[in-house]
N, C-alpha and C positions, 0 to 999 in steps of 0.2 A: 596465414590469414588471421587467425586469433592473436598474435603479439599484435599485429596492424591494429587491430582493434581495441586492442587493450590499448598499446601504444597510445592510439587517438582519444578515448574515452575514458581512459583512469581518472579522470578526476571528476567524471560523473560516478562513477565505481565507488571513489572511496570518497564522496560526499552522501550517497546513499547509505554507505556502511559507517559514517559519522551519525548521520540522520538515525537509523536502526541502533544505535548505542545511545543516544539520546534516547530514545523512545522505551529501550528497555531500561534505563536508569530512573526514567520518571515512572513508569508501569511498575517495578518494583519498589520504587519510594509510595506510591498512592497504593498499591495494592495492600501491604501490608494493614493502615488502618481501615479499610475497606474491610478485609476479612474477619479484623477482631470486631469490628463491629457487627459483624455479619454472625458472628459466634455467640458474641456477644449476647448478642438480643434474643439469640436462637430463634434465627430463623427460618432455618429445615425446619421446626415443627408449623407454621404458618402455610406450611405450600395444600395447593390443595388436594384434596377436601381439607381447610383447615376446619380443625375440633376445638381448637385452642381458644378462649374468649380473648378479642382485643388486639385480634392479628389484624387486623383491616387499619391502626392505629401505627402497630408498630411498624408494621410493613411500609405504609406512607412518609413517618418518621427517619427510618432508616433511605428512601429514596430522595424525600428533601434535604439530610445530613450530607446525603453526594451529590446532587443533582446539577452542582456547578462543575462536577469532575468530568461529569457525562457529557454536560452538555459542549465542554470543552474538548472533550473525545473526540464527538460526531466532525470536530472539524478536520480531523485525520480525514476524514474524506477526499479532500483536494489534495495529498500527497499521490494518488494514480495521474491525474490531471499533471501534476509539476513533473513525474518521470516521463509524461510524454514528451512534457515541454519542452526537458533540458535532457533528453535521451532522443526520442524521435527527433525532434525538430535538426537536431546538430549530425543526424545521420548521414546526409548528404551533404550539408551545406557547409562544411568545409573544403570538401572537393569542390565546391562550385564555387565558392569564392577566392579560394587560393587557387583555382584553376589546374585542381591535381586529377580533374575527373577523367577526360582524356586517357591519360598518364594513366591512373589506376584501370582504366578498363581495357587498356589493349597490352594489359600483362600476360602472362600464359594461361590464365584462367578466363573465363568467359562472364561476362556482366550479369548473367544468370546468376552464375556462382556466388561470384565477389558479393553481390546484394543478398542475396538469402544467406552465407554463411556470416555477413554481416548483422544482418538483422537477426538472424538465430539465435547469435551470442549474445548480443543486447538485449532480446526478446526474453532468454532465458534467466539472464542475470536481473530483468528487471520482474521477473514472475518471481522469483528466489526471491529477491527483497521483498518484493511485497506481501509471501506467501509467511512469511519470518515475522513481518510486521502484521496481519491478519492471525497472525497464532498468539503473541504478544498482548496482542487488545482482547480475542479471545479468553485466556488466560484471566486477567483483570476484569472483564466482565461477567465473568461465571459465576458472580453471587447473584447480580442482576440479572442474566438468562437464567438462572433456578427460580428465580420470581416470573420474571414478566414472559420468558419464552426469550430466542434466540432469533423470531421474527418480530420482534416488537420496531417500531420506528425507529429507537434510537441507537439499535443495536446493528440492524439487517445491514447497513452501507460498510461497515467497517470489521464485520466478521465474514470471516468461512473463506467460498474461492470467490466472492462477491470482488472483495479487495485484489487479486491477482486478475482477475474478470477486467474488471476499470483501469490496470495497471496494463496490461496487453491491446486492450482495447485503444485507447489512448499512445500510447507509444504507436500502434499501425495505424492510428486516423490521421495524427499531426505528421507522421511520415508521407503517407499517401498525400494530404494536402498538400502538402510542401513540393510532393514529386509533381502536383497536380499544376501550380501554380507556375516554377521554374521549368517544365518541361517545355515551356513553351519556344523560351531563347532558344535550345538544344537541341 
C-alpha cells in the first residue's frame, strides 16, 4: 500500500521537498544579516527589564530594518492551506475520475484499510514537511521571539505545532469535503 501511494503522489512529495529547500536557502540567506545585526546592536542587553538607555530606539530601529522580511514571512501561512489543496483534494479524486475506485477497494484489503493507511502516509508526510518548515522559520525568527515573545501576531501562525496543526487540519477538511460532495454519485 505505501509504493501505491508514493507511486500516486511523488510528485506532491517532491514539490514539497523542492518547496522546504527553497525555504531553507532563503531562511539562511536572510538569517545571517538578521543576526549580525541583532549582534550587532546588542540587543540581548535591551530585553527586559532593559537598564540600558535608548533600547526603546534601537529595538524599533532594528524591527523597521526587517519588518519587510516579516511581513513577507507571515505569508508562509498559506503554505498548510496549499498541502491540503494539492495533497487532500487529489486523495481520492483520481480514483474517481479515472474510475480505479471500484478496482482499488475490492482488492484483498478492505476500504477501511486502503483509506487510513492511505491518508496516514500522506497525513504523516505532510505533518514532517510542515514540522521541518515550522522549525526553519523558527530558527530565523529567534531574534524577534527574544524581543517581542513567541506569541506576538506576527510570529504565532508560522511557528511551533501551529504550522503542522493547519497542515493536518487542512489536508482532512479538503479530504472530507471532497468525500462529502462526490459521495453522492457512489
Amino acid at each position: 500500500m505505501a509504493w501505491v501511494t508514493w507511486r500516486q503522489h511523488r510528485s506532491q512529495v517532491v514539490a514539497m521537498a523542492g518547496l522546504l529547500v527553497a525555504l531553507a536557502a532563503a531562511v539562511v540567506g536572510t538569517h545571517l544579516p538578521i543576526q549580525a545585526a541583532y549582534h550587532r546592536d546588542t540587543l540581548s542587553e535591551c530585553l527586559p527589564p532593559a537598564t540600558r538607555s535608548g533600547c526603546d530606539i534601537i529595538v524599533r530601529h532594528f524591527q523597521s530594518e526587517f519588518d519587510s522580511w516579516v511581513t513577507a514571512l507571515r505569508g508562509l501561512a498559506v503554505l498548510p492551506a496549499l498541502a491540503g489543496l494539492f495533497v487532500g483534494a487529489p486523495l481520492l479524486a483520481r480514483e474517481l475520475e479515472h474510475g480505479t475506485l471500484r478496482f482499488a477497494w475490492t482488492q484483498g484489503i478492505t476500504r477501511r484499510r486502503w483509506l487510513l493507511s492511505k491518508t496516514g502516509l500522506l497525513a504523516a508526510a505532510t505533518v514532517l514537511g510542515a514540522g521541518a518548515a515550522s522549525a526553519l522559520v523558527m530558527w530565523w525568527r529567534s531574534p524577534f521571539d527574544t524581543l517581542e515573545g513567541r506569541m506576538a501576531p506576527a510570529g504565532f501562525d508560522v511557528e511551533g505545532l501551529v504550522v503542522p496543526g493547519y497542515a493536518l487540519f487542512a489536508l482532512v477538511a479538503l479530504r472530507i469535503a471532497f468525500w462529502a460532495f462526490r459521495s453522492s454519485d457512489y
